[in-house]
Structures are given as structure tokens and as C-alpha cells.
Residue frames as a rotation matrix with the C-alpha (Angstrom) as fourth column:
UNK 1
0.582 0.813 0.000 0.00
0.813 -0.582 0.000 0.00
0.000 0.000 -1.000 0.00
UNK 2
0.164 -0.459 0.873 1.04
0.700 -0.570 -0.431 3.18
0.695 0.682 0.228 -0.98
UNK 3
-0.158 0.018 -0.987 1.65
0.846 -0.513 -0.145 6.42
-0.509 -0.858 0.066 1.49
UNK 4
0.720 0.516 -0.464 -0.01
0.439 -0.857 -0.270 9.61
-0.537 -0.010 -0.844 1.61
UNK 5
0.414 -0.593 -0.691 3.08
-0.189 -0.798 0.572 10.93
-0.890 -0.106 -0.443 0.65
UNK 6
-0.824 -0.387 0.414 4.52
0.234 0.432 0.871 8.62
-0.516 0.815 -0.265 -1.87
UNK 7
-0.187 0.815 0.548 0.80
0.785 0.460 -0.415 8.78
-0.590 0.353 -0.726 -3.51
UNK 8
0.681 0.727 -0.084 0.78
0.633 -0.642 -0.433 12.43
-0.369 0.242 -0.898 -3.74
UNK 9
0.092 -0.908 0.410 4.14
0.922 -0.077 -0.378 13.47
0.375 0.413 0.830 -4.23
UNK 10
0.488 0.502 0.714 3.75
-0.075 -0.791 0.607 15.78
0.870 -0.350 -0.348 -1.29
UNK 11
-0.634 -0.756 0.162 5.70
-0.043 -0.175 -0.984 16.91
0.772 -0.630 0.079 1.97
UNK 12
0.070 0.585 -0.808 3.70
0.987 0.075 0.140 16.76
0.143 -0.808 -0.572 5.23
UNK 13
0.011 0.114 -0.993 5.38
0.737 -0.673 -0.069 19.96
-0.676 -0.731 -0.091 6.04
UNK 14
-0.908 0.037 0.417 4.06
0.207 -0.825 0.526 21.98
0.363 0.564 0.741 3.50
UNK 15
0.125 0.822 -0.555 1.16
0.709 0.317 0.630 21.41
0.694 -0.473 -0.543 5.87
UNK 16
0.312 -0.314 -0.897 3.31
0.745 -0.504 0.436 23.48
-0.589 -0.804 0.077 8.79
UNK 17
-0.822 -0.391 0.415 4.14
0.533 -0.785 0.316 26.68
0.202 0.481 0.853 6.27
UNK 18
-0.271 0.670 -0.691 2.89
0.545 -0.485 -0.684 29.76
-0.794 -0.562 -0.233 7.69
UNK 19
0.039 0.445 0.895 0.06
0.734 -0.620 0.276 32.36
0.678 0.646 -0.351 5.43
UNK 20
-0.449 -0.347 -0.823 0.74
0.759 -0.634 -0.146 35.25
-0.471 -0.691 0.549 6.71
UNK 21
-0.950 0.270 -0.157 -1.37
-0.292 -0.947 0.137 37.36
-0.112 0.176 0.978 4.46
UNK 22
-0.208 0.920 -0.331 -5.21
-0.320 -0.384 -0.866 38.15
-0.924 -0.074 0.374 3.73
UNK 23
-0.951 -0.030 0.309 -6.77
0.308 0.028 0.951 37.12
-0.037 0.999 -0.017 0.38
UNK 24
-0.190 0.945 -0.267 -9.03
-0.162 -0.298 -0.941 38.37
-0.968 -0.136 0.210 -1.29
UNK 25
-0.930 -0.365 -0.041 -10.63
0.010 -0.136 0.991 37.18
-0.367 0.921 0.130 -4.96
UNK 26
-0.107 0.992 -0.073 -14.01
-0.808 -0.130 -0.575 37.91
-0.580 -0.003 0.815 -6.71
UNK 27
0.753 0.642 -0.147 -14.04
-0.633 0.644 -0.430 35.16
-0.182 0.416 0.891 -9.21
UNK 28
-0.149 -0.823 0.548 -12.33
-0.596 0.517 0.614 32.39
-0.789 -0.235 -0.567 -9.28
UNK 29
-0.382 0.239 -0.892 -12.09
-0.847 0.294 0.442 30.08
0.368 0.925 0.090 -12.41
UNK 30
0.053 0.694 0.718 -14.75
-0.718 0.526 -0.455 27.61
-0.694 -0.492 0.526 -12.50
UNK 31
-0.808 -0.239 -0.539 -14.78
-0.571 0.545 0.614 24.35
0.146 0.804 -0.577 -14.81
UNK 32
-0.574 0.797 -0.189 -18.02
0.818 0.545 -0.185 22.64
-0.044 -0.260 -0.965 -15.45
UNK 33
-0.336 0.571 0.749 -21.10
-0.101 -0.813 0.574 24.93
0.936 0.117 0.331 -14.22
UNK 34
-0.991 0.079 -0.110 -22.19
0.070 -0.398 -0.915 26.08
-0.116 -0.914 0.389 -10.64
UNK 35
-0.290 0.956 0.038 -25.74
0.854 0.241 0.460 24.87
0.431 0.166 -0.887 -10.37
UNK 36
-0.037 0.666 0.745 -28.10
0.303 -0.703 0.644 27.36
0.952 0.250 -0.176 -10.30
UNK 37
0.344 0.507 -0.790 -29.12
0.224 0.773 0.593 26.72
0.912 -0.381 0.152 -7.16
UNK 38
0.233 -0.755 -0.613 -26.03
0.968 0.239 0.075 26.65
0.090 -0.611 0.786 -5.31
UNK 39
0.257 -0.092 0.962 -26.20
0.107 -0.987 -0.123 30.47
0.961 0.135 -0.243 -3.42
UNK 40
0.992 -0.097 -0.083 -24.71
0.044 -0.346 0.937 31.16
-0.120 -0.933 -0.338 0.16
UNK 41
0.199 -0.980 -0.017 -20.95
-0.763 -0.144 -0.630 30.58
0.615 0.139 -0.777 1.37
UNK 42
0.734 -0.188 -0.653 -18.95
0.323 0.942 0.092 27.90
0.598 -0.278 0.752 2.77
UNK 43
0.538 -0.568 0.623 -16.72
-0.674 -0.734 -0.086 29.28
0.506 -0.374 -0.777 5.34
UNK 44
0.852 -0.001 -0.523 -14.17
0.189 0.934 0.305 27.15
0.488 -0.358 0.796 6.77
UNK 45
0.705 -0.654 0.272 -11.41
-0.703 -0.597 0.387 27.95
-0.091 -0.464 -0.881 9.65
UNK 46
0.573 -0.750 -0.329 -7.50
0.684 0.660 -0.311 26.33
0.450 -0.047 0.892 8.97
UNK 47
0.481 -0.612 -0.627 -4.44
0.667 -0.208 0.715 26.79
-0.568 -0.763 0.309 11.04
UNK 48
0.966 -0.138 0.218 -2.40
0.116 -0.521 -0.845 30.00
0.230 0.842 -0.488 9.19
UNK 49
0.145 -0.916 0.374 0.47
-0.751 -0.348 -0.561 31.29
0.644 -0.200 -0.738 11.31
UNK 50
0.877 -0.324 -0.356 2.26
0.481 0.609 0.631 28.18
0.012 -0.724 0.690 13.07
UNK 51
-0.216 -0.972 -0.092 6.01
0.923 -0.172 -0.343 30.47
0.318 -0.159 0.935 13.31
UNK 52
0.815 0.363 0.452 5.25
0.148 -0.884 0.443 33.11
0.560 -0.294 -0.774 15.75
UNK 53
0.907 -0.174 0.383 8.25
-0.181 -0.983 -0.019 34.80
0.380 -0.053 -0.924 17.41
UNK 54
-0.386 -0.689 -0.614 10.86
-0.768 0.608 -0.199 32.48
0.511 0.395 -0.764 16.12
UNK 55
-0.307 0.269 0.913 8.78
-0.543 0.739 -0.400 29.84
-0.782 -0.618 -0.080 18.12
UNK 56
-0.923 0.017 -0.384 7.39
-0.341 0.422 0.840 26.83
0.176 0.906 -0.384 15.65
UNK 57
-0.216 0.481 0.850 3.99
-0.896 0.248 -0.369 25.19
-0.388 -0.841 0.377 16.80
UNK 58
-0.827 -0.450 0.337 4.20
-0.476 0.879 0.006 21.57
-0.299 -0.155 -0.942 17.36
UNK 59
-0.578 0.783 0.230 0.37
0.761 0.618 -0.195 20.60
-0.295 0.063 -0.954 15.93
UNK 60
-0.775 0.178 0.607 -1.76
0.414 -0.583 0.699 22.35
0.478 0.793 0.378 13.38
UNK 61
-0.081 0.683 -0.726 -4.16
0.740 0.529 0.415 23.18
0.668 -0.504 -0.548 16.22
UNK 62
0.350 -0.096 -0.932 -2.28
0.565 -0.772 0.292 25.57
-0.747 -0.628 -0.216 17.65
UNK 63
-0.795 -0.453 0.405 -1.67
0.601 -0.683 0.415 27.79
0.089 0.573 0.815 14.67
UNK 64
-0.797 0.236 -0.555 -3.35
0.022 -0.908 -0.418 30.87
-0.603 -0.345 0.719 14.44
UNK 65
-0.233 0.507 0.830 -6.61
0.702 0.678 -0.216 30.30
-0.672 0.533 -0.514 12.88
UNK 66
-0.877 0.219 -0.428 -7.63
-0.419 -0.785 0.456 32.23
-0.237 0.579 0.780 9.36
UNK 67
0.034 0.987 0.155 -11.17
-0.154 0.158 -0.975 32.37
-0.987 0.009 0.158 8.94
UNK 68
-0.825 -0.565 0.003 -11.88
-0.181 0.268 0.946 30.80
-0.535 0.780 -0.323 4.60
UNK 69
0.066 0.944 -0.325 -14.88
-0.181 -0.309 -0.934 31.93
-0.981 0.121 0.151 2.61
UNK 70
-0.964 0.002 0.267 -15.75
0.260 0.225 0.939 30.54
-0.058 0.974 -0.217 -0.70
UNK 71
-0.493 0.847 -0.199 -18.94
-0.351 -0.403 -0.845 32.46
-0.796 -0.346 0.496 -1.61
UNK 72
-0.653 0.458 0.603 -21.58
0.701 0.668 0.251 30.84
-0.288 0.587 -0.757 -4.22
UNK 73
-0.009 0.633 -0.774 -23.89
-0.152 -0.766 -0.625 33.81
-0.988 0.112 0.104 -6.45
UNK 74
0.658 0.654 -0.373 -24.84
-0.225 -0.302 -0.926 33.31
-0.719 0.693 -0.052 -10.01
UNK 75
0.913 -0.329 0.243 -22.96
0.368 0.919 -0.140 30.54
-0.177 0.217 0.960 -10.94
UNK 76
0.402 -0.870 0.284 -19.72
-0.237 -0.398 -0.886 32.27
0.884 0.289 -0.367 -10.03
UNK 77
0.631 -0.424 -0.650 -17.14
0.744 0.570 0.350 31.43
0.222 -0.704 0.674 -6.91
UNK 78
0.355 -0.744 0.566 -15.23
-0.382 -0.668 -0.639 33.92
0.853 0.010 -0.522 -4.93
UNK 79
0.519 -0.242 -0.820 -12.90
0.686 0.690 0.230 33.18
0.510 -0.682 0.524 -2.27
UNK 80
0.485 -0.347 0.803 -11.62
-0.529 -0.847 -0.047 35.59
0.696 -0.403 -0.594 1.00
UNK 81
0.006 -0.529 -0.849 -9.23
0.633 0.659 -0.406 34.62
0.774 -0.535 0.339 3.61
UNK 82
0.507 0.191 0.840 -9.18
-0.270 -0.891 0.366 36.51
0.818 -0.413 -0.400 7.03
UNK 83
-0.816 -0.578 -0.009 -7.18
-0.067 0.110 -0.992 36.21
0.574 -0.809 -0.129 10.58
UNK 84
0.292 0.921 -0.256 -9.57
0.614 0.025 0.789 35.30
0.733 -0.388 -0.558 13.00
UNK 85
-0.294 -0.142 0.945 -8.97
-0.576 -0.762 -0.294 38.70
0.763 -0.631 0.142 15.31
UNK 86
0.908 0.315 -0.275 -7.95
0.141 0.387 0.911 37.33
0.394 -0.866 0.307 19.08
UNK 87
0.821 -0.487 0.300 -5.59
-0.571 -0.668 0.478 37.60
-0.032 -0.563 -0.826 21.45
UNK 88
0.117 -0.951 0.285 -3.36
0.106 0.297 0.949 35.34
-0.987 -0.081 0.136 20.60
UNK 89
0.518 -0.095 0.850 -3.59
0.779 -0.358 -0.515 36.83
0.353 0.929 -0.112 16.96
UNK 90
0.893 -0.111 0.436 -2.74
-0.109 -0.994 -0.030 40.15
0.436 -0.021 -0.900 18.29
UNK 91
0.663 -0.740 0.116 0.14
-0.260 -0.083 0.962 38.61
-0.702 -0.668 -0.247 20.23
UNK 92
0.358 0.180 0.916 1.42
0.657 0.649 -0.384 37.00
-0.664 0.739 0.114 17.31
UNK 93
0.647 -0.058 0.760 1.75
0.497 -0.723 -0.479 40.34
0.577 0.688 -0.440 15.42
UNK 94
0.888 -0.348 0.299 3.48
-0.458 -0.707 0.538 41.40
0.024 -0.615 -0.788 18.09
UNK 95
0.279 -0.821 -0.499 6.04
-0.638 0.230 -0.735 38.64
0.718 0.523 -0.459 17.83
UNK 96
-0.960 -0.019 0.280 5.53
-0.226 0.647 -0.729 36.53
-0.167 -0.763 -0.625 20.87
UNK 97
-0.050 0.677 -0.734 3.63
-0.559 0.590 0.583 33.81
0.828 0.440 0.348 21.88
UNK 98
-0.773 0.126 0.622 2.08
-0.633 -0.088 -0.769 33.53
-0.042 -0.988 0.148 25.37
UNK 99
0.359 0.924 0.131 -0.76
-0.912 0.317 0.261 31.01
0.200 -0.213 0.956 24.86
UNK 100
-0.352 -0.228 0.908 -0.89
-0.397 0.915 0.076 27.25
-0.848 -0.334 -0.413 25.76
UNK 101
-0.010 0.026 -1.000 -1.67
-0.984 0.177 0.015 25.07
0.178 0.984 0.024 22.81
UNK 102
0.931 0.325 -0.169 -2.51
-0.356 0.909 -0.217 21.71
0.083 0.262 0.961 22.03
UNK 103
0.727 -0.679 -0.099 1.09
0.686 0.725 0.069 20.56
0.025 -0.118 0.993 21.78
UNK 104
-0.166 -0.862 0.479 3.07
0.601 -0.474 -0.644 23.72
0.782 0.181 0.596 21.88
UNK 105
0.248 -0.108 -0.963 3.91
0.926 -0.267 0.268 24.85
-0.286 -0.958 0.034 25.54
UNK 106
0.748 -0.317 0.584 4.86
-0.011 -0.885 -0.466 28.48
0.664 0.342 -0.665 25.74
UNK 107
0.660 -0.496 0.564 7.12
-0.744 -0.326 0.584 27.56
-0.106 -0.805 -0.584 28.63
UNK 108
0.466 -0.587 0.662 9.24
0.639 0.741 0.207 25.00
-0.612 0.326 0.720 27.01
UNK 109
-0.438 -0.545 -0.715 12.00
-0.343 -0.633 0.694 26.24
-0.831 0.549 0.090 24.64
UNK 110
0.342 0.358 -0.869 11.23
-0.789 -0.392 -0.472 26.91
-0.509 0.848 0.148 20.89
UNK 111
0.081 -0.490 0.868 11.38
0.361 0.826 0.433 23.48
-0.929 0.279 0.243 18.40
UNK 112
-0.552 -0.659 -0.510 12.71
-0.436 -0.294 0.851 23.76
-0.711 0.692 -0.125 14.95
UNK 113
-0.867 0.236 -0.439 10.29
-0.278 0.503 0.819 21.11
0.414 0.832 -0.370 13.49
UNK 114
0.326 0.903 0.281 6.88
-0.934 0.263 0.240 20.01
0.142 -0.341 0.929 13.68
């Protein structure tokens, strides 16, 4: 049986690479056709900033979450990206990183890898 990796021809840790900016696009190409039908948004939260103030975090969990909107209107697709505004966002921008975390202690020195 094959591995995730070997299948895709893919790194895990391109999983652990921080987004560090905002997106924003109105239309995204679309192949096929966007049923009528299909009219709201899908909004979905992933882990963005996991390297906060030379610190790595040890488990996509504790990255900083960005909020991920794919919006659905007259058979077209746009897609926004946002920081979910909190305090450990705002620390973060500041360059430290004071929170507990699923697997990344703030009182433990800084690891190099996930």
C-alpha cells in the first residue's frame, strides 16, 4: 500500500508553512457549471500562522486560525481569507507567543520542526 506521501508526491510539512497574508478574490475560475441553485458561502477555519516569534507550533491546532470563505452567487465562486482577530492573533503580530496550545507549551523552549 502506498503512502499519503509517496501517492501524492507531497511533503507533510508543506502542511506546517505559515500564510501570513489576507486574500481576497471575486471570481475564481470555474470548470463545469455552478448549479443554479447553489447560493450562500462555505466558510471554513485552517491553522495559518504556526512560526510566531521564532517559536514553531508543534500541531496544526495551535496555529493561528484564518477564517476561509468561498462564496456561491450566479454561478460564479469567490474566495476571501481573514485572521480570525484574538488575542493570541494580536500577540502573534506582536512577535511573541504567550498562549498554551494543544502541543506547543509556551514555557518549554522553541522546536525547529513540527
Amino acid at each position: 500500500m502506498a503512502t499519503t506521501e509517496a501517492a501524492t508526491g507531497s511533503d507533510y510539512r508543506l502542511g506546517f508553512t505559515s500564510q501570513d497574508e489576507e486574500t481576497r478574490v471575486e471570481g475564481l475560475p470555474v470548470t463545469g457549471e455552478v448549479p443554479a441553485w447553489l447560493t450562500g458561502a462555505l466558510v471554513r477555519v485552517t491553522p495559518a500562522l504556526l512560526e510566531v516569534g521564532g517559536r514553531r507550533m508543534a500541531h496544526w491546532f495551535d496555529g493561528i486560525a484564518m477564517l476561509n470563505r468561498f462564496g456561491f452567487a450566479d454561478g460564479k465562486v469567490s474566495y476571501a481569507s481573514r485572521f480570525l482577530d484574538s488575542g493570541a492573533y494580536r500577540d502573534a503580530k506582536e512577535g511573541e507567543w504567550r498562549h498554551s496550545g494543544f502541543a506547543t507549551d509556551p514555557c518549554r523552549p522553541a522546536s525547529r520542526t513540527p
